[in-house]
N, C-alpha and C positions, 0 to 999 in steps of 0.2 A: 504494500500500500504506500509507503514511504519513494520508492522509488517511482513508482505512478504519482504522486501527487508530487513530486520536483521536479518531475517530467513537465506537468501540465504549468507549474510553476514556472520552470523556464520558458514554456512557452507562450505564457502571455501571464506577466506579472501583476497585471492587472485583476485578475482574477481573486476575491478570496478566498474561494471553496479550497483550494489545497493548502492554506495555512490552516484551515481546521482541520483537515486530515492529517498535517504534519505535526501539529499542535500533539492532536489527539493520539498519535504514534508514539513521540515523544513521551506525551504525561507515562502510557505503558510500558514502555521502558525505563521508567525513572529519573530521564533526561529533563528535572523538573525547569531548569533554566531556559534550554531549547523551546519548551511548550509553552513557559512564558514569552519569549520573544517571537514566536508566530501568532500565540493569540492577539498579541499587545499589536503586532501590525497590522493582524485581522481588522481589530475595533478600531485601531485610525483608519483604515482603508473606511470602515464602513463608517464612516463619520461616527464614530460612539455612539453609532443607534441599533448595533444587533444584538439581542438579546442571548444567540447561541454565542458570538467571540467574548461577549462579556462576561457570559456566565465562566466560561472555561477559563477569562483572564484572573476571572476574582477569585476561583478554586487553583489557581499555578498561586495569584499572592498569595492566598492562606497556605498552602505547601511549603511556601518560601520564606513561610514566616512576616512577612510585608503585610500588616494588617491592617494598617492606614491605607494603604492601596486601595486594600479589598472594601474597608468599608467604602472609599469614594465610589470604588464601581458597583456595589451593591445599594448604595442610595441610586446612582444613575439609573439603573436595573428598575428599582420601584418607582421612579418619577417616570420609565417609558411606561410601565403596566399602568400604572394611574393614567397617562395619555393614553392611553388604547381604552381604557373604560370608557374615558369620557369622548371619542370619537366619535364624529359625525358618521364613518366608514361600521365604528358598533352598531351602532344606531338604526342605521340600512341596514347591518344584516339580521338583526334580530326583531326587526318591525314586521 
């Protein structure tokens, strides 16, 4: 999986999906460092609006012990779910 998502990596950097999968490699190998620095580019790439690079950044800080971190991306985390409550996008779909 790792060498499939540096693959896809290389080939257009642009992409996030293969920092979650390199991330997500990493965490299972123990390489807690590496899974931090793919998720951490994930969440800039995706402007610190995706709830999957966040979640896995703020689980690499608490691994790493970084807990200030975690709590900043774990407030972020509950002010998008609180935006998605209150969406006009909820709103239409459950009307």
């Amino acid at each position: 999986a790792m060498a499939l998502a540096s693959q896809a990596r290389e080939l257009d950097p642009s992409l996030p999906e293969p920092l979650l999968i390199l991330g997500k490699c990493s965490q299972r190998i123990g390489d807690v460092d590496s899974a931090y620095q793919y998720f951490r580019t994930g969440f800039e790439m995706m402007s610190r609006s995706d709830p999957h690079f966040g979640r896995e950044l703020c689980i690499s800080c608490c691994q790493m012990g970084n807990w200030s971190e975690a709590v900043q991306i774990g407030e972020s985390l509950v002010k998008m779910a609180e935006a998605l409550q209150n969406s006009p996008l909820k709103a239409g779909l459950y009307s």
